[in-house]
N, C-alpha and C positions, 0 to 999 in steps of 0.2 A: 213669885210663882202664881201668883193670884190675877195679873194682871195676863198672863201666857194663857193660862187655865181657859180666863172669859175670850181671850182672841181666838185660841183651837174651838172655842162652842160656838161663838158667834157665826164664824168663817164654813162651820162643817155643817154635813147638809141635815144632821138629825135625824139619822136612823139609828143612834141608838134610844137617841128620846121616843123617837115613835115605837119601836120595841118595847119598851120599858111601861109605858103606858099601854100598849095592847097586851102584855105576859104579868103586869103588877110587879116590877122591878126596879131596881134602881137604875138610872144610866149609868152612873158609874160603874158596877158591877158588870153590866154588857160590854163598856168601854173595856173593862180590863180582861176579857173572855176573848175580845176580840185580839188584843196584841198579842196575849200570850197562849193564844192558837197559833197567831200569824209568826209569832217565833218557831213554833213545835211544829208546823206545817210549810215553812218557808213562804207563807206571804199568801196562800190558798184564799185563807177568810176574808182577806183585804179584797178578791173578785168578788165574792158576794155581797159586801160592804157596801163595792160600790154599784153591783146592780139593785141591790135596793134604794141606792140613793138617785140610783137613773128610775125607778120605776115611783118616789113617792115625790121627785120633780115632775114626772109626764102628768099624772094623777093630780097634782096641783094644778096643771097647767089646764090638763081639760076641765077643771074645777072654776077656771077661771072664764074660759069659753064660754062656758054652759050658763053663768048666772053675769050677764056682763054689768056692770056699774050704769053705763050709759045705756039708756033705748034711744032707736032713732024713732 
């Protein structure tokens, strides 16, 4: 169970760890808010799931623009 656990974190984009550290929460407890809305709602929470996970990739990505590794 331990080995499923770490592949679903790895693989997912972290919007509930970023929740969790911006509200002082556990991810787990988001994790579980999230499914057991997405039952009682038929799947609603799962679109805003994954628009936070579209907006803290784009945010990354101009994070990455902005401060580049290399100068020419």
């Amino acid at each position: 169970m331990e080995r499923i656990q770490r592949f679903f974190e790895s693989q997912a984009y972290g919007v509930c760890t970023k929740l969790g550290e911006k509200l002082n929460l556990s991810a787990s407890s988001i994790r579980l808010f999230f499914i057991y809305a997405s039952f009682i709602t038929f799947g609603s929470p799962l679109l805003v799931y994954l628009g936070l996970a579209y907006i803290i990739n784009f945010r990354k990505h101009l994070r990455r623009k902005q401060n580049p590794v290399w100068y020419n």
